[in-house]
C-alpha positions in Angstrom: 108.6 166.0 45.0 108.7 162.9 47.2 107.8 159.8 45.0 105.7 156.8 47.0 107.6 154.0 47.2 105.3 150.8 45.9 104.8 148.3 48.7 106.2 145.3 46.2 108.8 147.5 46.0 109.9 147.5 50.1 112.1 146.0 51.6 111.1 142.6 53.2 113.1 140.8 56.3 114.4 137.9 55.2 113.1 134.6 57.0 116.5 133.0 57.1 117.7 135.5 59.3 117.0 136.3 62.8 118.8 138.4 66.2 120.8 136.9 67.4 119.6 134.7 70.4 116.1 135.3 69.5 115.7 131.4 68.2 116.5 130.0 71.9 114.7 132.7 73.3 111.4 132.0 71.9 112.0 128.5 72.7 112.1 128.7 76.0 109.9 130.7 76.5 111.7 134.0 78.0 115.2 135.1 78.5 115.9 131.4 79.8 118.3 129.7 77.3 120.0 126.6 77.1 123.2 128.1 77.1 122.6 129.6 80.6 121.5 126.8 82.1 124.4 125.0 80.9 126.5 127.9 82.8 124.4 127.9 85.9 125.1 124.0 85.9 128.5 124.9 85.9 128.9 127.3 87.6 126.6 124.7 90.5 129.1 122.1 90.2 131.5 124.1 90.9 130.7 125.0 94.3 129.8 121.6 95.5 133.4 120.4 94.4 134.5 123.3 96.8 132.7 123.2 99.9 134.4 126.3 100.9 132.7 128.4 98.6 129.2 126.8 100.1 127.9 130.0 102.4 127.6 129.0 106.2 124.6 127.8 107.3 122.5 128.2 110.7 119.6 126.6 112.0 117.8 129.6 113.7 116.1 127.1 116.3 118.7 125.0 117.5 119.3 126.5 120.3 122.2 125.3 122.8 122.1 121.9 124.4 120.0 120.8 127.3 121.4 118.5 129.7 118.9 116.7 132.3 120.1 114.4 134.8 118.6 111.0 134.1 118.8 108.1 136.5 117.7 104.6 134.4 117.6 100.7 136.2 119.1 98.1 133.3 119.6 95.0 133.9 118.8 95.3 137.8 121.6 98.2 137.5 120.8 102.2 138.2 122.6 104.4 136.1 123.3 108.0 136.8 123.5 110.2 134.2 123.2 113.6 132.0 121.8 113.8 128.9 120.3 115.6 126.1 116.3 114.9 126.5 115.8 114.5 123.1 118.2 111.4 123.6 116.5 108.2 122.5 116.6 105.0 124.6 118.7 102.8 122.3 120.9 105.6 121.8 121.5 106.0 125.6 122.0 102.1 125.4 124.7 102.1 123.0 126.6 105.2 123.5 126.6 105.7 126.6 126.4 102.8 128.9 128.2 100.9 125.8 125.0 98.0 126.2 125.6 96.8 122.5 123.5 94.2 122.1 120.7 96.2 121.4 121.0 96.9 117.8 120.2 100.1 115.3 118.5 98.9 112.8 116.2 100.7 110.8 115.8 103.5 113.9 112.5 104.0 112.1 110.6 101.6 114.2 109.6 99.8 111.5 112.4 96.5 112.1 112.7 95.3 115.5 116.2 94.9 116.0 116.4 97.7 118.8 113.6 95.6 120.5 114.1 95.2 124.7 111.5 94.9 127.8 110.2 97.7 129.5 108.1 96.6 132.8 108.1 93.4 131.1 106.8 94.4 127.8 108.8 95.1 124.4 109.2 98.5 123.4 111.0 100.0 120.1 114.0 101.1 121.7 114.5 103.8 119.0 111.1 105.1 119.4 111.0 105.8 122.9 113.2 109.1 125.0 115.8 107.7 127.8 114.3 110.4 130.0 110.7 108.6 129.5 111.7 106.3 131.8 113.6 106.7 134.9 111.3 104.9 137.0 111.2 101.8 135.0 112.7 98.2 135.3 115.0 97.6 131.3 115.7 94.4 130.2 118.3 94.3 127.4 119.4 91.0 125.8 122.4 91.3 128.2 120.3 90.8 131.2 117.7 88.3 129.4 119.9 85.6 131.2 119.6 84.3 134.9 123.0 82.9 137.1 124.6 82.3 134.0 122.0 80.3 132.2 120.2 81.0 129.4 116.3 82.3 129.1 114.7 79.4 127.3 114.3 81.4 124.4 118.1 81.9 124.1 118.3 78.0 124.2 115.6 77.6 121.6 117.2 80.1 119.6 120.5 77.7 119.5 118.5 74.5 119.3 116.8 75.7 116.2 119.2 78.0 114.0 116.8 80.6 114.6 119.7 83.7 113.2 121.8 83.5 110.4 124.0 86.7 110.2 122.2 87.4 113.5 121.7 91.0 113.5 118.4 90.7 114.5 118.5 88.0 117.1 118.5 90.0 119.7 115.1 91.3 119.2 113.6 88.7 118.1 115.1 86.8 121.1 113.7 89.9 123.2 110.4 90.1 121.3 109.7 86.1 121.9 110.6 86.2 125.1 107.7 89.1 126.3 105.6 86.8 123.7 105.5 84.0 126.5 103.9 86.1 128.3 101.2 87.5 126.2 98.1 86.4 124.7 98.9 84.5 121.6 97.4 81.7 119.5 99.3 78.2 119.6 99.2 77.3 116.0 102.3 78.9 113.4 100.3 81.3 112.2 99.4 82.8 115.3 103.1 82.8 116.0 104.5 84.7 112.6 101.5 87.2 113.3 103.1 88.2 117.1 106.6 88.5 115.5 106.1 90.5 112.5 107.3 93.4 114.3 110.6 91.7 113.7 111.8 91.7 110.4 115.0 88.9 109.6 116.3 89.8 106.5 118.1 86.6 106.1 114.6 84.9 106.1 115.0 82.4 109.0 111.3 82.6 109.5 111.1 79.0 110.0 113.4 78.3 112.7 112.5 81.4 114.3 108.8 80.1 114.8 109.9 76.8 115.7 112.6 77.9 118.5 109.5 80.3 119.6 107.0 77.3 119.7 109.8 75.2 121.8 110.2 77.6 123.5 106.4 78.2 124.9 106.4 74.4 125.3 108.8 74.9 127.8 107.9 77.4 129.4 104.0 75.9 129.5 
């Protein structure tokens, strides 16, 4: 005869004890432990301290190159050439016809060291396609100059300390000099306001407005 064991009588689990792993599981919620993200962290760093494990990548839609003949006029000077069409102005400047007066900056537009004259008018060198522009008349700071004197800009520029480590000079020389020609307020403010496309990071505001007003004196 089978006796019923009383239920004071069974036996209990014990809340000390627990599976193992069952603690860390619960806490995070799954089968995710700390201990495997420690050995997926690992295991990560790993393979970026040996590149040669990394898997090859592709990009899908790059396909080949495309090389377009371009012909560009800079500095009164036609250029014949073949690039990518995807290849920006300054770029084209620098690398290839080795212009490097025209700086890279920010090539974010957002600076205006890249800044030159297109038809007369300043244009974000980085902003804007070489291939954009193979009937137009560029200006670079190399060409700002006439018979081997300076634009009165350049002058002012001098005059005034208007640069300090002067990697933006040339656009803000560039920028102030299209300036002259547009329609601007005479007083200071009016000044700063059509030059904060150009950004000094030195801070030379102050001789920079005051080479710009000497040089619209002149030039008036």
């Amino acid at each position: 005869m089978k006796h019923k064991v009383p239920d004071d009588l069974k036996a209990q689990p014990n809340p000390n004890e627990q599976e193992p792993g069952s603690a860390e599981t619960k806490r995070s919620g799954g089968g995710f432990t700390r201990r495997s993200l420690l050995v997926g962290l690992g295991a990560a760093g790993a393979v970026v301290n040996n590149p040669a494990q990394l898997p090859a990548q592709t990009d899908a839609s790059a396909g080949p190159a495309q090389f377009v003949p371009v012909v560009l006029k800079v500095n009164g000077r036609t250029y014949r050439l073949r690039l990518e069409s995807r290849v920006t102005l300054l770029d084209t400047l620098r690398e290839h016809l080795q212009l490097f007066g025209t700086k890279k900056g920010c090539d974010h537009g957002q600076c205006g060291a890249c800044t030159l004259h297109v038809n007369g008018r300043r244009v974000n060198s980085c902003l804007t396609f070489a291939i954009m522009h193979q009937s137009d008349e560029i200006t670079t700071i190399e060409g700002l100059a006439r018979n081997g004197r300076l634009h009165p800009v350049q002058a002012a520029f001098l005059e005034h300390d208007g640069f300090q480590c002067g990697y933006c000079t040339s656009g803000q020389i560039m920028s102030a000099a299209a300036l002259l020609n547009e329609p601007c307020g005479t007083d200071d403010d009016s000044v700063r306001e059509c030059m904060s496309g150009n950004i000094c990071r030195c801070g030379a505001y102050m001789n920079i407005v005051a080479a710009v007003q000497a040089a619209r004196r002149r030039s008036g």
